[in-house]
C-alpha positions as CSV (number, residue, x, y, z in Angstrom):
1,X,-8.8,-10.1,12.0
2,X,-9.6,-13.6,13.1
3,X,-8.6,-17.1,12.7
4,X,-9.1,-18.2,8.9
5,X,-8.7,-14.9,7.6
6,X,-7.2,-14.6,3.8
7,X,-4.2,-12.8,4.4
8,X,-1.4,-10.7,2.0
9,X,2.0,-11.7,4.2
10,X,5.0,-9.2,4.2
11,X,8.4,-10.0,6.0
12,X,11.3,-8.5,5.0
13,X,13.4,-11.2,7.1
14,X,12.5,-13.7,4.7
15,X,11.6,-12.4,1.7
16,X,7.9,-12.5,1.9
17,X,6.5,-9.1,-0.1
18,X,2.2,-9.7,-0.5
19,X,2.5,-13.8,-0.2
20,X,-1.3,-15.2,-0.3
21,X,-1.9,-17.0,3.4
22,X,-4.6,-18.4,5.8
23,X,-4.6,-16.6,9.1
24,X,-4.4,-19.9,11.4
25,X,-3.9,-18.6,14.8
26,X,-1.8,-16.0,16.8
27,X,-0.2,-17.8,19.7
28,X,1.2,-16.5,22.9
29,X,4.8,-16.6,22.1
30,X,4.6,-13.9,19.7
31,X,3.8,-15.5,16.3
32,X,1.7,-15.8,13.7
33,X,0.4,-19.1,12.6
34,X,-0.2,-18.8,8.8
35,X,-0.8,-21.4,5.7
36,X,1.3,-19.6,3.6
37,X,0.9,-20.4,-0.2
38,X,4.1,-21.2,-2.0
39,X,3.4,-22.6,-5.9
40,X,0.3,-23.4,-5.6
41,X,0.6,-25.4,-2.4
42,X,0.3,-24.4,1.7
43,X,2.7,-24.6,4.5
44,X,2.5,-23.8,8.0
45,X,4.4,-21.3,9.3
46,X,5.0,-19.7,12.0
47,X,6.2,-15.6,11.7
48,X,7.3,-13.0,14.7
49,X,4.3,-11.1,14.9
50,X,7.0,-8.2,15.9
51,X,8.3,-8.1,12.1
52,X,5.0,-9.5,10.0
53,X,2.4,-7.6,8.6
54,X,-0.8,-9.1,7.7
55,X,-3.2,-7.1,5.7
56,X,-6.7,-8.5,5.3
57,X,-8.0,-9.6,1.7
58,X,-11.6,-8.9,2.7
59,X,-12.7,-5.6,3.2
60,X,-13.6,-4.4,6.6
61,X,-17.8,-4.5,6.9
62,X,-18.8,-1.1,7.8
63,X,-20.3,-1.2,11.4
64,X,-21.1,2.8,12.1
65,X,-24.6,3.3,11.0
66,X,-25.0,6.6,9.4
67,X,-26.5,9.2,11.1
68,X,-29.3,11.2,9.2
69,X,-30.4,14.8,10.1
70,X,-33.6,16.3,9.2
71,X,-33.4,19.4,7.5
């Protein structure tokens, strides 16, 4: 995942089960730097990364290239 990702957010510290956010950074201290959408509208904030989950809203591109066999 990488900076500007679309995110789902859960943290159970504050509530936060599948919030909409913009990946903005993860910084050295241990947190994530996320636009989180609240009613429409984005805030910054900054979540342990210890007790966040962030699942990607765009599906992973598949980068193993198939293998074909003759038969």
């Amino acid at each position: 995942m990488q900076s500007g990702s679309v995110v789902r957010v859960y943290n159970e510290a504050v509530g936060i089960k599948g919030g909409h956010g913009r990946l903005i950074r993860i910084n050295s201290q241990g947190f994530y730097e996320i636009a989180l959408e609240i009613q429409g509208k984005f805030y910054e904030s900054h979540l342990p990364i210890a007790s966040t989950a962030l699942i990607s809203m765009e599906p992973e591109v598949e980068s193993v290239e198939k293998i074909e066999i003759e038969r």
